[in-house]
Residue frames as a rotation matrix with the C-alpha (Angstrom) as fourth column:
UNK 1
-0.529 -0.847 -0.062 -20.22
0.283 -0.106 -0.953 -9.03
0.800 -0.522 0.295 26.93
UNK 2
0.274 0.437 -0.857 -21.36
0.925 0.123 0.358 -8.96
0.262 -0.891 -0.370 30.58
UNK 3
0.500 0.122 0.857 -21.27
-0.109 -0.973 0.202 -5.90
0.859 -0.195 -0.473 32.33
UNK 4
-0.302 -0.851 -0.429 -18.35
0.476 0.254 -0.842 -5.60
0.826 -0.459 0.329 34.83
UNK 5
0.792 0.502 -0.347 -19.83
0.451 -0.097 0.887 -5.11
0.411 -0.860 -0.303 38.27
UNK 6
-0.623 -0.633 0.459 -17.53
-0.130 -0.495 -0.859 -1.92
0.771 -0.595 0.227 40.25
UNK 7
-0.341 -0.226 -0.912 -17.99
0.932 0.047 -0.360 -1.50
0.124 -0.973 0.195 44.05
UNK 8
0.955 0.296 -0.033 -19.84
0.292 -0.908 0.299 1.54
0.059 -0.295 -0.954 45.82
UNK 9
-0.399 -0.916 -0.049 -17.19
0.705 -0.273 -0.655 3.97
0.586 -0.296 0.754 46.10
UNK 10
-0.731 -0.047 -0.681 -17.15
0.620 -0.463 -0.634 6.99
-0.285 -0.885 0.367 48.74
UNK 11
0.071 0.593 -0.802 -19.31
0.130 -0.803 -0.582 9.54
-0.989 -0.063 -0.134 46.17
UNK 12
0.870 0.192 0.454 -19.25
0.417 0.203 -0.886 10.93
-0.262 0.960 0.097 42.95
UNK 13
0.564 -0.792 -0.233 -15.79
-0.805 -0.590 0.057 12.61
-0.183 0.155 -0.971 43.31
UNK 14
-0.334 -0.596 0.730 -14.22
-0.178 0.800 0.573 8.80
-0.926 0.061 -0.373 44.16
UNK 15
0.411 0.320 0.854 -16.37
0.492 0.711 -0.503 7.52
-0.768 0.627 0.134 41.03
UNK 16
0.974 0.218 0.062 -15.33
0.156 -0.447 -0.881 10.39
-0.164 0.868 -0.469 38.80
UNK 17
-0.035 -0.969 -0.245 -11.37
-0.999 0.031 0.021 10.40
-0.013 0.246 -0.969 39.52
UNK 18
-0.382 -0.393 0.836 -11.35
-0.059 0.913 0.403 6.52
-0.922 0.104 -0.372 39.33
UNK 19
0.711 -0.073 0.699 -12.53
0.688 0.275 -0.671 7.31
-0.143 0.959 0.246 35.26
UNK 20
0.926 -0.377 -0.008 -10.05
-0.267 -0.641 -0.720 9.74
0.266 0.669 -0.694 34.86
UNK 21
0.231 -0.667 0.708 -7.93
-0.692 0.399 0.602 7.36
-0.684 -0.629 -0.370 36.35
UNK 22
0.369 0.206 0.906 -9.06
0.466 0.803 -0.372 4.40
-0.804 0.560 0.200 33.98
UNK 23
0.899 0.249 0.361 -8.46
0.328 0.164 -0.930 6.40
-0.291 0.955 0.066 31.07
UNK 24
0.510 -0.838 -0.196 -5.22
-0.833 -0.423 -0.358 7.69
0.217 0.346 -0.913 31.25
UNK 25
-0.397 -0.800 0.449 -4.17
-0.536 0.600 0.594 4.03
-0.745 -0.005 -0.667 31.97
UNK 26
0.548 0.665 0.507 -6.34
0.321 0.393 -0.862 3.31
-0.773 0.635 0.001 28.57
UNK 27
0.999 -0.032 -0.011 -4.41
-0.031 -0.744 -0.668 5.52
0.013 0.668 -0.744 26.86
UNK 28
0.043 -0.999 -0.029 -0.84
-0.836 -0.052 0.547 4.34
-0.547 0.001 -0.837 28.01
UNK 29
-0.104 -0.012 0.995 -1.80
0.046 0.999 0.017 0.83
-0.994 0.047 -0.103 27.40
UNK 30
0.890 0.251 0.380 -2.82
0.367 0.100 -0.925 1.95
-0.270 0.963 -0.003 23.19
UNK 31
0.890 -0.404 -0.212 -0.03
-0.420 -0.547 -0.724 3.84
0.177 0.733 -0.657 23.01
UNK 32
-0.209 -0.744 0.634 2.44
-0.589 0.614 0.526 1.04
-0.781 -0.263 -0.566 24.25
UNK 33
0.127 0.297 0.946 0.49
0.509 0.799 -0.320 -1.54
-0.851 0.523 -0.050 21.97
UNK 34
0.921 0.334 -0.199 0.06
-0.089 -0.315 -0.945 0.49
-0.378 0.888 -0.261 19.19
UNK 35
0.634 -0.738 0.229 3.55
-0.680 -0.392 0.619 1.00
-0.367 -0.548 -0.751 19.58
UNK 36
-0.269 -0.861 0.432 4.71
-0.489 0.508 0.709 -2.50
-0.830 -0.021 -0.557 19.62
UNK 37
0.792 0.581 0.190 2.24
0.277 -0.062 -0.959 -3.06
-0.545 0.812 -0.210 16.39
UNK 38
0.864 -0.335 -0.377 4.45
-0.485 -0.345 -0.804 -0.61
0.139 0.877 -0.460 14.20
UNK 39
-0.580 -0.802 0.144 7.93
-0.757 0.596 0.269 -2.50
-0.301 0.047 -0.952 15.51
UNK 40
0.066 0.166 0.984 5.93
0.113 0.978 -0.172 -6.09
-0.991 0.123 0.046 14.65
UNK 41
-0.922 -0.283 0.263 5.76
0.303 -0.106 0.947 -4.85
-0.240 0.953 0.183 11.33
UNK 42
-0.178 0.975 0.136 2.04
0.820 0.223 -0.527 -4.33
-0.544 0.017 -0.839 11.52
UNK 43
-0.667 0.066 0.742 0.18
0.438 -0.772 0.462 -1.80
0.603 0.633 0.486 9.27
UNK 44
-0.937 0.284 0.201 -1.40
-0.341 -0.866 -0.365 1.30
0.071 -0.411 0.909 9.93
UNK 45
0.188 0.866 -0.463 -5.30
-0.612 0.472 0.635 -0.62
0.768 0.164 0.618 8.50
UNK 46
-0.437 -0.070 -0.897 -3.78
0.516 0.797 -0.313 -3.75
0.737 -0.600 -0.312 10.85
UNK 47
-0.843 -0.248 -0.477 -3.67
0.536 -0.437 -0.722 -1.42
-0.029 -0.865 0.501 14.11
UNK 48
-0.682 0.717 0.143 -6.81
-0.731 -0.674 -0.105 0.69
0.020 -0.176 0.984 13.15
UNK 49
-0.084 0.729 -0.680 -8.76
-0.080 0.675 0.733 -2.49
0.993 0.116 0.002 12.29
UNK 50
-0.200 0.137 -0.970 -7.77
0.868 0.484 -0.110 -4.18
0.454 -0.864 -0.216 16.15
UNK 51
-0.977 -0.033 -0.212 -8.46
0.154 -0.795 -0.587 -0.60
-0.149 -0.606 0.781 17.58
UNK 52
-0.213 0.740 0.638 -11.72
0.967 0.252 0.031 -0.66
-0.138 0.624 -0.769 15.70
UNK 53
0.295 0.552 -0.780 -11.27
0.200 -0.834 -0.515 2.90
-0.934 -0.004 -0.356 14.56
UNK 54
0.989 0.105 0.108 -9.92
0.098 0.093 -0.991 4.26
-0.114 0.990 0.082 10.86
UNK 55
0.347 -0.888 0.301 -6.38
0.906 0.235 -0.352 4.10
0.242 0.395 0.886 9.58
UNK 56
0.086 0.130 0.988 -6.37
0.207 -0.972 0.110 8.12
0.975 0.195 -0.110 9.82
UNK 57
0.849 0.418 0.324 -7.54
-0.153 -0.392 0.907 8.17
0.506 -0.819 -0.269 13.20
UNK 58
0.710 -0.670 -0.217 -4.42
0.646 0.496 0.581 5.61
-0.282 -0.552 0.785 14.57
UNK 59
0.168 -0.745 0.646 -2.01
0.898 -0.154 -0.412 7.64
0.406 0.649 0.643 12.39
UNK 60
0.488 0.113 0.866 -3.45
-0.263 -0.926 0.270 11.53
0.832 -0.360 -0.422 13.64
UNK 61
0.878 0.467 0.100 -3.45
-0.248 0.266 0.932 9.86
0.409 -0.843 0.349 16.98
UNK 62
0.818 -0.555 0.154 -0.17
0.297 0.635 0.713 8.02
-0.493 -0.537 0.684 17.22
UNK 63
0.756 -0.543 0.366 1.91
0.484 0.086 -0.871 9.18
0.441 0.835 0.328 14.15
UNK 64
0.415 -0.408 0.813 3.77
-0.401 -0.884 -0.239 12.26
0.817 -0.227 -0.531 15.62
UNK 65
0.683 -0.243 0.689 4.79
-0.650 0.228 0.724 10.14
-0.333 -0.943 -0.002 18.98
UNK 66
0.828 -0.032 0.559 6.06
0.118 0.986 -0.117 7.26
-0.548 0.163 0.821 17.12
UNK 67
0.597 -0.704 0.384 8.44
0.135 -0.383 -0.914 9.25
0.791 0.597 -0.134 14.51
UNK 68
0.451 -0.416 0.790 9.73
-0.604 -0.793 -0.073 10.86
0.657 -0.445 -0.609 17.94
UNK 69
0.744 -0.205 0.636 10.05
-0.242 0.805 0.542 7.15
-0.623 -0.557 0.549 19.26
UNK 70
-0.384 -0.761 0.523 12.57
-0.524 0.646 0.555 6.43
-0.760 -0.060 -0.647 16.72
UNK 71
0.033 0.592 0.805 9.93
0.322 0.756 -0.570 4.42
-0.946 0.278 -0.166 14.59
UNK 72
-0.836 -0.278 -0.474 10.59
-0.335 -0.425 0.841 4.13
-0.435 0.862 0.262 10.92
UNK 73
-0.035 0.992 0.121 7.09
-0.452 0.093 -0.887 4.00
-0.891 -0.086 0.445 9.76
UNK 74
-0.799 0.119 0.589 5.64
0.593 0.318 0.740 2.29
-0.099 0.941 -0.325 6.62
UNK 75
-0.237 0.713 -0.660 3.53
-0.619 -0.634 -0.463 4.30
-0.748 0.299 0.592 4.00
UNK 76
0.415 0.427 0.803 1.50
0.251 0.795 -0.552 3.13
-0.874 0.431 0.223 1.64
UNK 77
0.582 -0.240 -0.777 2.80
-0.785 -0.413 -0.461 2.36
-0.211 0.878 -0.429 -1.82
């Protein structure tokens, strides 16, 4: 993967709120997807695989929002 070429910005304040910018729209964008994952039917392994982190991690991460979305999860068994 190429490295994604940013623009000078104004300093290191402009450079440092445009990541804390990036990541809180990283972080809506997983937790929409992840989201529409557990309605597709997808498993918890599915979602941690395409996230490349561990089943656990999506679950800690997402579990507690999702229940409060309404979402009838699947466990394993």
């Amino acid at each position: 993967m190429d490295a994604v070429q940013i623009p000078p910005l104004g300093g290191p304040a402009d450079g440092l709120a445009a990541v804390v910018a990036l990541r809180k729209l990283a972080d809506q964008l997983e937790d929409a997807e992840v989201e529409r994952a557990m309605r597709s039917g997808w498993s918890w392994s599915q979602t941690a695989e395409a996230l490349g982190v561990t089943r656990q991690a999506v679950h800690k991460k997402h579990g507690q929002r999702l229940i409060a979305a309404g979402l009838e999860l699947r466990t394993r068994g």
